[in-house]
C-alpha positions as CSV (number, residue, x, y, z in Angstrom):
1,X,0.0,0.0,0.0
2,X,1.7,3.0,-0.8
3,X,1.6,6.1,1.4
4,X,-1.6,8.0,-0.4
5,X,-3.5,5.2,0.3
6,X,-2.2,4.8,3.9
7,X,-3.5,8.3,4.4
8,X,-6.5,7.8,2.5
9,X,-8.1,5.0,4.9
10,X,-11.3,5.2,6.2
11,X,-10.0,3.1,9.2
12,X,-7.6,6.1,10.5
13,X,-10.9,8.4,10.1
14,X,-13.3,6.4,12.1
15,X,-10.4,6.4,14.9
16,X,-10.1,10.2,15.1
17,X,-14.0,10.4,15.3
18,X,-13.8,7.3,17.7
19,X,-11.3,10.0,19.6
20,X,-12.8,12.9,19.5
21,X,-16.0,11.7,20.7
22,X,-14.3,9.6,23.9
23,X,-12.4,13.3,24.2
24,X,-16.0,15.0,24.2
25,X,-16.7,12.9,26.9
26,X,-14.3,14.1,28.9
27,X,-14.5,17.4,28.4
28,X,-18.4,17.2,29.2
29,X,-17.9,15.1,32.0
30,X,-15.5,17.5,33.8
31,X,-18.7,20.1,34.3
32,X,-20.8,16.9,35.7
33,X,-20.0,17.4,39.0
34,X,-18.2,18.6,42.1
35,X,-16.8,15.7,43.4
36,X,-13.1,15.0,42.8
37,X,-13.3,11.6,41.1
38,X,-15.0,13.3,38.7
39,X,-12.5,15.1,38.0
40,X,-10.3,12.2,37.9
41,X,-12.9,10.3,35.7
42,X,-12.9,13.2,33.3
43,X,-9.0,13.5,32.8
44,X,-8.3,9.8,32.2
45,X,-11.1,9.4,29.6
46,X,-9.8,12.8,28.0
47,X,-6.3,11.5,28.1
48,X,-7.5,8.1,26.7
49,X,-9.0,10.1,23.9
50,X,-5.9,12.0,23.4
51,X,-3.9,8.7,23.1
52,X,-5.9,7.5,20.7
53,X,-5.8,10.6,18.5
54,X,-2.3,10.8,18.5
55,X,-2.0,7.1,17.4
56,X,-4.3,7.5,14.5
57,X,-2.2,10.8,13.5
58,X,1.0,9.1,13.6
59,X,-0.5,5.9,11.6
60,X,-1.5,8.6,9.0
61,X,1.7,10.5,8.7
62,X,4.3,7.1,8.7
């Protein structure tokens, strides 16, 4: 597969949205309440989403 195609593929796309959405989560998550897990909740799915975003760049760009 050369690298057009690589970039191309609807299976990197579906991951970012896959990402962005968990991120969302996050993000909306963080205003849910004032308790501090929460909070914790919030960051580790937003970090979770963030990990996967940054994986589905770098499978697009190598």
């Amino acid at each position: 597969m050369n690298s057009i195609e690589n970039a191309n593929s609807e299976k990197h796309y579906i991951l970012m949205t896959i990402a962005i959405f968990i991120g969302i989560v996050g993000v909306y998550l963080r205003f849910a309440g004032d308790a501090p897990y929460w909070s914790w909740a919030a960051n580790a799915i937003l970090v979770v989403g963030v990990v996967i975003a940054l994986r589905a760049i770098k499978n697009i760009l190598g």
